[in-house]
KETIPA-871646 format. One line per 2 residues: for each residue x, y, z of C-alpha. Coordinates in steps of 0.1 Angstrom, whole numbers. Layout:
<pts>
X/Y/Z; ...
</pts>
This chain:
<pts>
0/0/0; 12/33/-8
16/61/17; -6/90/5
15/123/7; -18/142/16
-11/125/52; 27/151/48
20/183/74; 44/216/61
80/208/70; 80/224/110
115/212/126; 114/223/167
130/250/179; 167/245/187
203/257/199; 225/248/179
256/248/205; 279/217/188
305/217/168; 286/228/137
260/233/117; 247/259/140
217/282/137; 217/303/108
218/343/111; 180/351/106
192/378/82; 205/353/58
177/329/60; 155/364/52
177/369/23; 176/330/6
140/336/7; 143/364/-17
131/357/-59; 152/336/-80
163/348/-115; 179/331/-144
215/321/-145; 229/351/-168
200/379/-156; 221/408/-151
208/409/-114; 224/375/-111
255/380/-124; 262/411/-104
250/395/-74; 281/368/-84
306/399/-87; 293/410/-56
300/377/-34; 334/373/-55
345/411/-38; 329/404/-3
347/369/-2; 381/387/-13
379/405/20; 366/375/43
397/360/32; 420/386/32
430/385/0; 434/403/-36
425/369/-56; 407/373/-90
396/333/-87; 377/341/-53
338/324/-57; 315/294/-44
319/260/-52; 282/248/-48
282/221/-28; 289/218/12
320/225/23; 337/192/17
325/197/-22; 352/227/-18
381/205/-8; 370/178/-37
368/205/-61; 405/222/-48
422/188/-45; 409/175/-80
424/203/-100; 454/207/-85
462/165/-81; 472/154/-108
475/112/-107; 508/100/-91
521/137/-74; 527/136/-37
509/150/-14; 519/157/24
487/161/48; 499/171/88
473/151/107; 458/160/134
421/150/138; 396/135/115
395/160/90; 434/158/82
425/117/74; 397/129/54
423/154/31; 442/119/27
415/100/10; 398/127/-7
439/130/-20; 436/92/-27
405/89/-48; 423/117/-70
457/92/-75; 482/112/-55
505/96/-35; 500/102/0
521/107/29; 517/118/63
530/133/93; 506/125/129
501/143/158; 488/131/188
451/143/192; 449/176/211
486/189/196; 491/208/163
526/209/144; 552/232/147
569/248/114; 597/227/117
585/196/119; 560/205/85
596/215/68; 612/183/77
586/164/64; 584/184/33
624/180/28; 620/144/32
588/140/7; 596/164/-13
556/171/-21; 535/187/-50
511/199/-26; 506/203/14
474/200/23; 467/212/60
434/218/78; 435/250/99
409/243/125; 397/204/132
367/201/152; 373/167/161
400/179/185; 392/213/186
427/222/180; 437/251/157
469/250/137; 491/278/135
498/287/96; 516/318/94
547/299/89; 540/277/66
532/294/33; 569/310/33
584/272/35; 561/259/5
571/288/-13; 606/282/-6
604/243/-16; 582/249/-45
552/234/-32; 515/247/-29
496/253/-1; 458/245/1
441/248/36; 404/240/48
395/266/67; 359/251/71
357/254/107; 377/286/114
371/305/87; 354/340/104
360/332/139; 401/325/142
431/349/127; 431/343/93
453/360/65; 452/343/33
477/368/13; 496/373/44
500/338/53; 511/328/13
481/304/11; 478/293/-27
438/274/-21; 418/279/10
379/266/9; 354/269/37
321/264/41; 291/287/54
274/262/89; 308/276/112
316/307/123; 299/323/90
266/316/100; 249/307/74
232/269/64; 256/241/49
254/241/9; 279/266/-1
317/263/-5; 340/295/-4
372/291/-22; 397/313/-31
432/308/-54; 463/326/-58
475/335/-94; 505/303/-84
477/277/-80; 455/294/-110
484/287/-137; 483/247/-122
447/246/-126; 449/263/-160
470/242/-169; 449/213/-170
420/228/-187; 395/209/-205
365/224/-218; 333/202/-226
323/193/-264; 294/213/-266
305/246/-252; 341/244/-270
354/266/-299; 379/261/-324
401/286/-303; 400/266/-275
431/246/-270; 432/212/-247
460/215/-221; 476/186/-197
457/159/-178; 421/164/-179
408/171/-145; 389/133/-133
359/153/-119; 334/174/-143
314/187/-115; 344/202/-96
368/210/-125; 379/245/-112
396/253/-147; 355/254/-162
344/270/-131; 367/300/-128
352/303/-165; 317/303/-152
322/329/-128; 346/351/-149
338/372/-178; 335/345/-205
302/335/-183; 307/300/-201
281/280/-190; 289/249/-165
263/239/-138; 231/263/-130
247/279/-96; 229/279/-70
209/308/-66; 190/306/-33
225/296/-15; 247/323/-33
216/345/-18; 230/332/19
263/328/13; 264/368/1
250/378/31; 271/352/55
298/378/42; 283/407/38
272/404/72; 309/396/83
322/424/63; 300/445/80
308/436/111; 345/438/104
366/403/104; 391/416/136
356/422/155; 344/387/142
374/371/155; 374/387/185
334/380/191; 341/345/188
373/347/210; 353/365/242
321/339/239; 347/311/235
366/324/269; 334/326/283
324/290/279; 356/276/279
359/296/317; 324/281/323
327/241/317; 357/246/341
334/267/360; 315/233/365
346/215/375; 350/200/342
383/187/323; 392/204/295
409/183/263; 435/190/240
460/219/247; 437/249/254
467/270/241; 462/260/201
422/253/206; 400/272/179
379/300/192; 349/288/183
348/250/199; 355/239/232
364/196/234; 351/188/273
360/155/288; 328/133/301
330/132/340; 335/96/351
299/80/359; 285/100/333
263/88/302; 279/108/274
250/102/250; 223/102/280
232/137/292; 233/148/254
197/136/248; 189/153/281
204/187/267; 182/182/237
146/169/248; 146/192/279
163/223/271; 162/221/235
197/223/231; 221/204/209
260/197/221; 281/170/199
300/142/206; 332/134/190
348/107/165; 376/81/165
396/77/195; 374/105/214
346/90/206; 323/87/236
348/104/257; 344/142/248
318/167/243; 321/197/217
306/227/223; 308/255/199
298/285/202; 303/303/169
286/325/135; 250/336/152
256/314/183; 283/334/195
264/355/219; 264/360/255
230/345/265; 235/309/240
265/305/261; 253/314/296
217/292/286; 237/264/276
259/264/310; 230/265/331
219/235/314; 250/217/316
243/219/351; 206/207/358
215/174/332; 249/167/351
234/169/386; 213/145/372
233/122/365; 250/126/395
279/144/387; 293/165/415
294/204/400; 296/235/416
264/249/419; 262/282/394
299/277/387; 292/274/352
277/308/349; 294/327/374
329/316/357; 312/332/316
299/363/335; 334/366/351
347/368/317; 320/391/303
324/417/333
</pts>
């Protein structure tokens, strides 16, 4: 028998804080604006509105890169679509691992044919400079590929060192700044990044769906390099350059084509998300990216002060952790995933657990984009409290609270 879809109420999801490690709740401004009238894919209005979110993105990024658009896809569509143009089958690639997101750059490097090598921290620790150079002296590497801020640890790696080494061995840079991207130090130009992709669910505030990228004029002439353009859009003019790029959807060669002035037509962009992720910067831009940062820095203080507060342990070292994620270590006695559903059916509140070897023995709590505010932190603290003295973990009454406001006064 076949379900009739007249049974279907409207789509009404419950009301919740979205305090883990991300997707968290979207800016209400930029759910306002994805609601706005779509157009056709070369109305002038659209193509400006493109221009525009190419300009705003050059300055979330700090950078003066032409090639700075959206990859539409979430943000892992981003790394697929920077990895895939610049890997060509059998180069080497170096990832630093550090968390799961550094294992994830190896296989997404994998799947494109590179050979992979690695360098491992222990969870909790990032790299120094020297130990990245020593591994790139010994690879000897096409491309580093290096996540900035991994959620699964919570840990933040420090960068500004490491575009002068690549540059010095010959070797590009790409970096997913998913994660950190608006709410961390981050310096694209500065740094000497050559790719950096992100996504909009973070500390940009916007939904997953949307992939920022940006690529220096070094990483452009790889790219370029390899270009390919499809049968039925190609001219006579157009000449067929190096090893075609394994992916269509995320060749980067036809979609720096799409967005620039030859508008040649590859996939039918996303309006509604180029809508939110316009205002996720515009919004950012507005607010000013050192007042971002520090936003995210104070709310992060405050709840990293206020899980102590409770008498929690804090993991990882709290000296490299992002601003926008806190890793807190389940109290023995505790049911991890019992006090998590607790946050969630009576307070409405979502924390996260983690992955791999934290599994089960960490929460994350983030509080970053339009969750990084004084009363999501100092709500979600007082929660913490009721659902651990429930399950009978011994906390100091208001010490969650009183330890943010400290940091707030």
């Amino acid at each position: 028998m076949t379900h009739s879809s007249h049974g279907f109420d409207q789509i009404n999801p419950p009301s919740r804080l979205l305090m883990g490690p991300g997707p968290i709740n979207a800016d209400p401004r930029v759910l306002r604006a994805m609601s706005a009238a779509l157009v056709g894919q070369y109305d002038p209005a659209m193509t400006a509105c493109m221009n525009e979110t190419m300009a705003l993105y050059r300055e979330v990024f700090r950078t003066d890169n032409e090639q700075t658009f959206l990859v539409d896809g979430t943000s892992r569509a981003g790394i697929e679509a920077a990895l895939m143009s610049l890997v060509e089958p059998g180069d080497r690639v170096l990832v630093p691992v550090f968390g799961r997101f550094g294992h994830l750059l190896c296989e997404i490097a994998e799947r494109c044919g590179a050979e992979v090598h690695t360098i491992e921290a222990q969870w909790g620790q990032v790299f120094t400079p020297e130990q990245v150079e020593a591994a790139i002296l010994a690879v000897r590497p096409q491309v580093l590929a290096v996540v900035q801020g991994d959620t699964s640890t919570t840990m933040c790696q420090p960068l500004a060192d490491l575009g002068e080494i690549c540059r010095r061995h010959d070797v590009l840079l790409y970096c997913d700044a998913t994660a950190s991207l608006g709410g961390n130090d981050f310096e694209l130009d500065a740094w000497g990044l050559d790719v950096v992709t992100a996504g909009l669910q973070k500390c940009l505030a916007g939904p997953s769906g949307s992939a920022p990228i940006s690529i220096s004029p070094r990483a452009v002439a790889v790219i370029d390099g390899r270009k390919h353009i499809e049968a039925g859009i190609r001219t006579d003019d157009d000449e067929e350059r190096g090893a075609r790029i394994a992916s269509n959807y995320f060749d980067l060669a036809m979609i720096m084509d799409y967005w620039g002035e030859k508008r040649l037509n590859h996939h039918t962009e996303a309006t509604t998300m180029l809508y939110g992720a316009r205002e996720c910067a515009r919004l950012l831009v507005q607010e000013g990216l050192p007042s971002a940062v520090e936003r995210h820095r104070l709310h992060g203080a405050a709840m990293l002060a206020g899980v102590q507060g409770l008498g929690l342990e804090v993991f990882g070292d709290v000296t490299h952790k992002m601003n926008n994620v806190v890793a807190v270590v389940i109290p023995d006695g505790v049911d991890g995933d019992g006090a998590r559903a607790a946050m969630l059916d009576d307070f409405g509140i979502e924390i996260g657990t983690s992955f791999g070897p934290l599994h089960g023995k960490v929460w994350r709590i983030g509080t970053m984009g339009y969750n990084a505010r004084k009363d999501a932190v100092l709500v979600t603290l007082a929660a913490l409290e009721q659902v651990l003295r429930a399950g009978g973990a011994p906390v100091t009454a208001g010490g969650g609270v009183g330890a943010a406001q400290e940091v707030y006064a």
